[in-house]
TORRO-191424 format. One record per residue: residue number from 1; residue in one letter; x, y, z of N, C-alpha, C in turn. Coordinates in steps of 0.2 Angstrom, whole numbers, plus 5000, padded with zeros to 4 digits. Layout:
<pts>
- num; residuo; n.x; n.y; n.z; ca.x; ca.y; ca.z; c.x; c.y; c.z
- NUM; A; X; Y; Z; X; Y; Z; X; Y; Z
...
</pts>
This chain:
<pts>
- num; residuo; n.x; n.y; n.z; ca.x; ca.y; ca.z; c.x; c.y; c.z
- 1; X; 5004; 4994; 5000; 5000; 5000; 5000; 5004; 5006; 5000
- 2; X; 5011; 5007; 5003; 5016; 5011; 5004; 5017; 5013; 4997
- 3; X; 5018; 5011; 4994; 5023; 5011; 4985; 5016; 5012; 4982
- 4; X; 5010; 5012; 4984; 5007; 5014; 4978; 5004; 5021; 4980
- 5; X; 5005; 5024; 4988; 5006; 5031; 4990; 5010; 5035; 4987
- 6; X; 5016; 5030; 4987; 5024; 5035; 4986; 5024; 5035; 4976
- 7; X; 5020; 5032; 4972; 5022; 5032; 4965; 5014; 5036; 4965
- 8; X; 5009; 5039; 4970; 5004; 5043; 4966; 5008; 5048; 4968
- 9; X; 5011; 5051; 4972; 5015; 5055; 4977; 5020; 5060; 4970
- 10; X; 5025; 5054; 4966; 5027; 5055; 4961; 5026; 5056; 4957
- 11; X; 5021; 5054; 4954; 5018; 5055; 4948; 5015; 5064; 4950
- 12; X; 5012; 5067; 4955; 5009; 5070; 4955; 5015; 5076; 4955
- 13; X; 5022; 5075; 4958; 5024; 5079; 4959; 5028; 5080; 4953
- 14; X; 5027; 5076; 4947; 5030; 5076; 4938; 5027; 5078; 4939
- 15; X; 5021; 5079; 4938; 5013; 5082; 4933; 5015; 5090; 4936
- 16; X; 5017; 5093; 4942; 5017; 5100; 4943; 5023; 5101; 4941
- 17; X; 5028; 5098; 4941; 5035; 5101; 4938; 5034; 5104; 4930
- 18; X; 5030; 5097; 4927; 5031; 5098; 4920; 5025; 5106; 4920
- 19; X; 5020; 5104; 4921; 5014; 5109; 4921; 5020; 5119; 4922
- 20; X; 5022; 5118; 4927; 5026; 5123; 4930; 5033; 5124; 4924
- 21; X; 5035; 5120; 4922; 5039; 5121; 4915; 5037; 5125; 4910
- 22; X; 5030; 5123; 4909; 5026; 5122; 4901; 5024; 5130; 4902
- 23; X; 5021; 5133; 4909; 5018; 5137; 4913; 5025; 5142; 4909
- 24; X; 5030; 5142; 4912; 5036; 5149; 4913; 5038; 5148; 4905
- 25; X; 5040; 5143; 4901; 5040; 5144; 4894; 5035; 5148; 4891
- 26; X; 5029; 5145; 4893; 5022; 5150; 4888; 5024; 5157; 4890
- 27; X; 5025; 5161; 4896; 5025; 5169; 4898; 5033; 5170; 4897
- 28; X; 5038; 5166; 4895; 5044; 5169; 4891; 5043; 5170; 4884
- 29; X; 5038; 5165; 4882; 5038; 5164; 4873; 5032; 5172; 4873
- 30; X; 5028; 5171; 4876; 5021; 5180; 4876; 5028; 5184; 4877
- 31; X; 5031; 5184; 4881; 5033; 5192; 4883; 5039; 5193; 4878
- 32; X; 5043; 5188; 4875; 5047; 5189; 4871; 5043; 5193; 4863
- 33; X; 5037; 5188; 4863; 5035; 5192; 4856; 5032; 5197; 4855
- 34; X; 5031; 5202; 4862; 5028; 5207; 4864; 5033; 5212; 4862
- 35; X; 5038; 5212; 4864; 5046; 5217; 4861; 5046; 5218; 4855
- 36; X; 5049; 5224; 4853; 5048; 5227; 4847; 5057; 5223; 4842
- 37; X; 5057; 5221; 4837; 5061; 5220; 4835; 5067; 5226; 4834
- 38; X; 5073; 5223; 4837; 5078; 5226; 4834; 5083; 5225; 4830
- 39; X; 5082; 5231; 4825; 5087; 5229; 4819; 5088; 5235; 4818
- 40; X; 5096; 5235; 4812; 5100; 5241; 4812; 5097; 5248; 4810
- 41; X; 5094; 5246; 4804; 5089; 5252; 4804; 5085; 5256; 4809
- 42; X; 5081; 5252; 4814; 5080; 5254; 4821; 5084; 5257; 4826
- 43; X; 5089; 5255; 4826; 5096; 5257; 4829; 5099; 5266; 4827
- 44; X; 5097; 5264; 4820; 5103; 5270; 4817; 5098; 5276; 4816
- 45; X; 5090; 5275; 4817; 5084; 5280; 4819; 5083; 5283; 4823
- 46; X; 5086; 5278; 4828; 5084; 5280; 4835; 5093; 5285; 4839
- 47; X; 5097; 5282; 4834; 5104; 5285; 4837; 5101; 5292; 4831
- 48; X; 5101; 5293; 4825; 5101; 5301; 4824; 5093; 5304; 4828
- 49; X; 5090; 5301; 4829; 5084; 5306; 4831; 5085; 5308; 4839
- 50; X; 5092; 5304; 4843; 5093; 5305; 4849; 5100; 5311; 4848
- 51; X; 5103; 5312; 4844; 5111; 5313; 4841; 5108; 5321; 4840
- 52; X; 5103; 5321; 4833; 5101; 5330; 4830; 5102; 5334; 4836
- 53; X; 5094; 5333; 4843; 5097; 5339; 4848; 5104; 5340; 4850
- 54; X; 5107; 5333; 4855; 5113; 5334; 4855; 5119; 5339; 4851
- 55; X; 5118; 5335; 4845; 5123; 5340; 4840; 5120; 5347; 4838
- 56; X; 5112; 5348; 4841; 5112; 5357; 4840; 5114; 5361; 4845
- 57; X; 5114; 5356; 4850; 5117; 5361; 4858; 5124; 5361; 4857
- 58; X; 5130; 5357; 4854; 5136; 5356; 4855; 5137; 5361; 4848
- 59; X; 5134; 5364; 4842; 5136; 5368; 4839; 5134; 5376; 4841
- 60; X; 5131; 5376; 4848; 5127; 5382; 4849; 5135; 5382; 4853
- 61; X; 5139; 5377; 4858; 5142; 5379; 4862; 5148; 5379; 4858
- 62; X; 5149; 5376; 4855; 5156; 5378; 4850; 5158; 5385; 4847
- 63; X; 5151; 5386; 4845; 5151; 5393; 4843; 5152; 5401; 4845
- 64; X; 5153; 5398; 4852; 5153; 5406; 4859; 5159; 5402; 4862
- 65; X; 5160; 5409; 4867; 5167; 5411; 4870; 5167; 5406; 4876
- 66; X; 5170; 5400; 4875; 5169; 5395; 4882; 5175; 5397; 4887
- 67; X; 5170; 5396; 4893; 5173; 5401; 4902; 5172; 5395; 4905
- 68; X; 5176; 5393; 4911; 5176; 5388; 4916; 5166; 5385; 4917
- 69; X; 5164; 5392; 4916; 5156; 5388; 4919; 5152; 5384; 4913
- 70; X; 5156; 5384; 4907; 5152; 5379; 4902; 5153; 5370; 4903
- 71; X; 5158; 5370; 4907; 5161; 5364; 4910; 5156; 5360; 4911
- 72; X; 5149; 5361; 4916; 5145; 5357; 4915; 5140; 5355; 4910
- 73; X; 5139; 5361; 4906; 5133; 5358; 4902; 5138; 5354; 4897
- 74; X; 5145; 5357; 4895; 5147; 5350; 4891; 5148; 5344; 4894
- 75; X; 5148; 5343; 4899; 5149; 5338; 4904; 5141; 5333; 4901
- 76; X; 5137; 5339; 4901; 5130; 5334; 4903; 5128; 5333; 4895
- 77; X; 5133; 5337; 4889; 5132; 5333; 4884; 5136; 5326; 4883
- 78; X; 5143; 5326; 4883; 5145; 5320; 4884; 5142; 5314; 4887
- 79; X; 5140; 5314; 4894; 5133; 5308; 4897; 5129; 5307; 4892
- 80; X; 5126; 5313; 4887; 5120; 5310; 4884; 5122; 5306; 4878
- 81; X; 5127; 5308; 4876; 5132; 5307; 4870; 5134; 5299; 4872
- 82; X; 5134; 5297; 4879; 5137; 5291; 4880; 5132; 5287; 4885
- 83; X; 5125; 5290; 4883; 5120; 5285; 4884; 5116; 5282; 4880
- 84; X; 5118; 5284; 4872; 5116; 5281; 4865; 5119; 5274; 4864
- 85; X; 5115; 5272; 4860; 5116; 5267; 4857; 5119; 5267; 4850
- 86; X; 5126; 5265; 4846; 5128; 5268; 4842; 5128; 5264; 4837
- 87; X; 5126; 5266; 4830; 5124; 5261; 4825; 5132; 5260; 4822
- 88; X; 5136; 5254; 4820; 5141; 5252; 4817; 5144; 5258; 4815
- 89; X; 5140; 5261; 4809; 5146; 5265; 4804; 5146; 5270; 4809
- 90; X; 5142; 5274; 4815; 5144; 5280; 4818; 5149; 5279; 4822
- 91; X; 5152; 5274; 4825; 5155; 5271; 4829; 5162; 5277; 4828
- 92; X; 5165; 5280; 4825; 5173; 5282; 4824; 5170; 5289; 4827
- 93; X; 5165; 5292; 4824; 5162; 5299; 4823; 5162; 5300; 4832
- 94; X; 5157; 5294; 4833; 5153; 5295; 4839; 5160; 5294; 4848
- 95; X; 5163; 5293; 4845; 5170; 5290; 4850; 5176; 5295; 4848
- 96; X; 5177; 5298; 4843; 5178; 5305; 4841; 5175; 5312; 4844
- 97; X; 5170; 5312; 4845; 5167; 5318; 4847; 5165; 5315; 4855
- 98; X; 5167; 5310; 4856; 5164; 5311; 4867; 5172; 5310; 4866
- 99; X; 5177; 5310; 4865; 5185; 5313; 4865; 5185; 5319; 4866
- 100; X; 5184; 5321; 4859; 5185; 5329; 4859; 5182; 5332; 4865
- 101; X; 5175; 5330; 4865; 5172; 5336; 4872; 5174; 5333; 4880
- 102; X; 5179; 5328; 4879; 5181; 5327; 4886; 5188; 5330; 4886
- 103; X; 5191; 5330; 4882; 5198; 5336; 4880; 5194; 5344; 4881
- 104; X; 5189; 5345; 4877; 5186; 5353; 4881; 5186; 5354; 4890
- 105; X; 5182; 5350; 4890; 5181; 5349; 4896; 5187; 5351; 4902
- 106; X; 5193; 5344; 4899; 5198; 5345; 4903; 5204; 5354; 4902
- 107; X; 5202; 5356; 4895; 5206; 5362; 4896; 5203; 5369; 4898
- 108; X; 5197; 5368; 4898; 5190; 5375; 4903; 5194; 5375; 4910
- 109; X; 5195; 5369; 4912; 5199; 5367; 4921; 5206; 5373; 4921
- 110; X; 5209; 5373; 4915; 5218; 5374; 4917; 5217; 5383; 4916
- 111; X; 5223; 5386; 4917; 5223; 5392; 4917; 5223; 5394; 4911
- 112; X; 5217; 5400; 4912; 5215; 5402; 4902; 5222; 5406; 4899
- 113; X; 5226; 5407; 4902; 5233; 5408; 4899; 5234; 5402; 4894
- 114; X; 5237; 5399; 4896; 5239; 5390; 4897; 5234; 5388; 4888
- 115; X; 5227; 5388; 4889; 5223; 5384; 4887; 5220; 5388; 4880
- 116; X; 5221; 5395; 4880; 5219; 5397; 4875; 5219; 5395; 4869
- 117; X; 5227; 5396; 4866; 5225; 5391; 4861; 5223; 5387; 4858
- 118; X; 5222; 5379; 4863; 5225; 5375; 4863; 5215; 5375; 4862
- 119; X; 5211; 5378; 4866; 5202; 5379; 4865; 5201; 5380; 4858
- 120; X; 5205; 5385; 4856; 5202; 5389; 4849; 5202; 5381; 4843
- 121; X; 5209; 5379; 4844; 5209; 5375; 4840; 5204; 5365; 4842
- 122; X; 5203; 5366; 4847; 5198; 5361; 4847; 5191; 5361; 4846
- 123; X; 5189; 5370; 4846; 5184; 5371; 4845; 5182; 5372; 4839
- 124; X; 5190; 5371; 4834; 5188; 5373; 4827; 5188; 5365; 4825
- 125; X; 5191; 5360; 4826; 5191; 5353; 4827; 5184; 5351; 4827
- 126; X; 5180; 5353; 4832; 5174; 5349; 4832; 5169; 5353; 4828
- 127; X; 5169; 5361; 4827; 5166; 5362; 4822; 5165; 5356; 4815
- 128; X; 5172; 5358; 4814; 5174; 5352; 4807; 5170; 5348; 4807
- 129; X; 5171; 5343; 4811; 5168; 5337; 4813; 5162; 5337; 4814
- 130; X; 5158; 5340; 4818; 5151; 5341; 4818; 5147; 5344; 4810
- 131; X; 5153; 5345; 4806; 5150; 5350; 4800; 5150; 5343; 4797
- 132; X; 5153; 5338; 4797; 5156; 5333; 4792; 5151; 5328; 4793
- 133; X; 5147; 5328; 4799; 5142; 5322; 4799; 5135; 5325; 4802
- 134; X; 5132; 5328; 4798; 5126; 5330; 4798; 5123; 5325; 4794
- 135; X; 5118; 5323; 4800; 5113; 5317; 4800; 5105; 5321; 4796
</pts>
């Protein structure tokens, strides 16, 4: 009578395993097909339509006479600049310009003696460059 407790016992306790298998497969296979497909076109939409403002502000600040207090707002272009997702071919452009504006950054800190020219000429560098890849 023991063994025919302990194999309903078993059997019951396969029947909730599989059931519990079959359960957590079906709600990873729905939620999977729920996500939106990503492909490089999606990719490379989603990087210039997050890139245009970015690159509007970075030509407005290129453009004017950078003092110690600009420090932050390029600061907080570069973060946004380096919370994109970057489509393959921008990859050189996009690793190029959060260089440059961490090189701005670090010469706005040094004595504007020291750093003057060394600004003019980065700020005519990312001109270039910003002119060069207009999305």
């Amino acid at each position: 009578m023991t063994t025919l407790w302990t194999r309903i016992f078993l059997l019951g306790s396969v029947l909730g395993v599989t059931i519990s298998l079959v359960l957590v497969s079906l709600t990873v296979w729905l939620e999977g097909s729920a996500r939106p497909l990503v492909t490089m076109p999606n990719i490379r939409e989603e990087y210039v339509a997050k890139l245009v403002p970015i690159q509007q502000s970075l030509n407005s600040v290129v453009e004017r006479q950078l003092t110690a207090a600009d420090q932050a707002e390029l600061s907080n272009l570069r973060l946004q600049l380096l919370n994109l997702t970057v489509p393959a071919e921008a990859k050189e452009f996009h690793l190029t310009l959060v260089l440059k504006l961490n090189q701005l950054e670090d010469l706005l800190v040094q004595t504007p003696a020291k750093s003057a020219s060394s600004l003019a000429k980065l700020q005519t560098e990312l001109r270039t460059l910003l002119a060069e890849h207009q999305w």
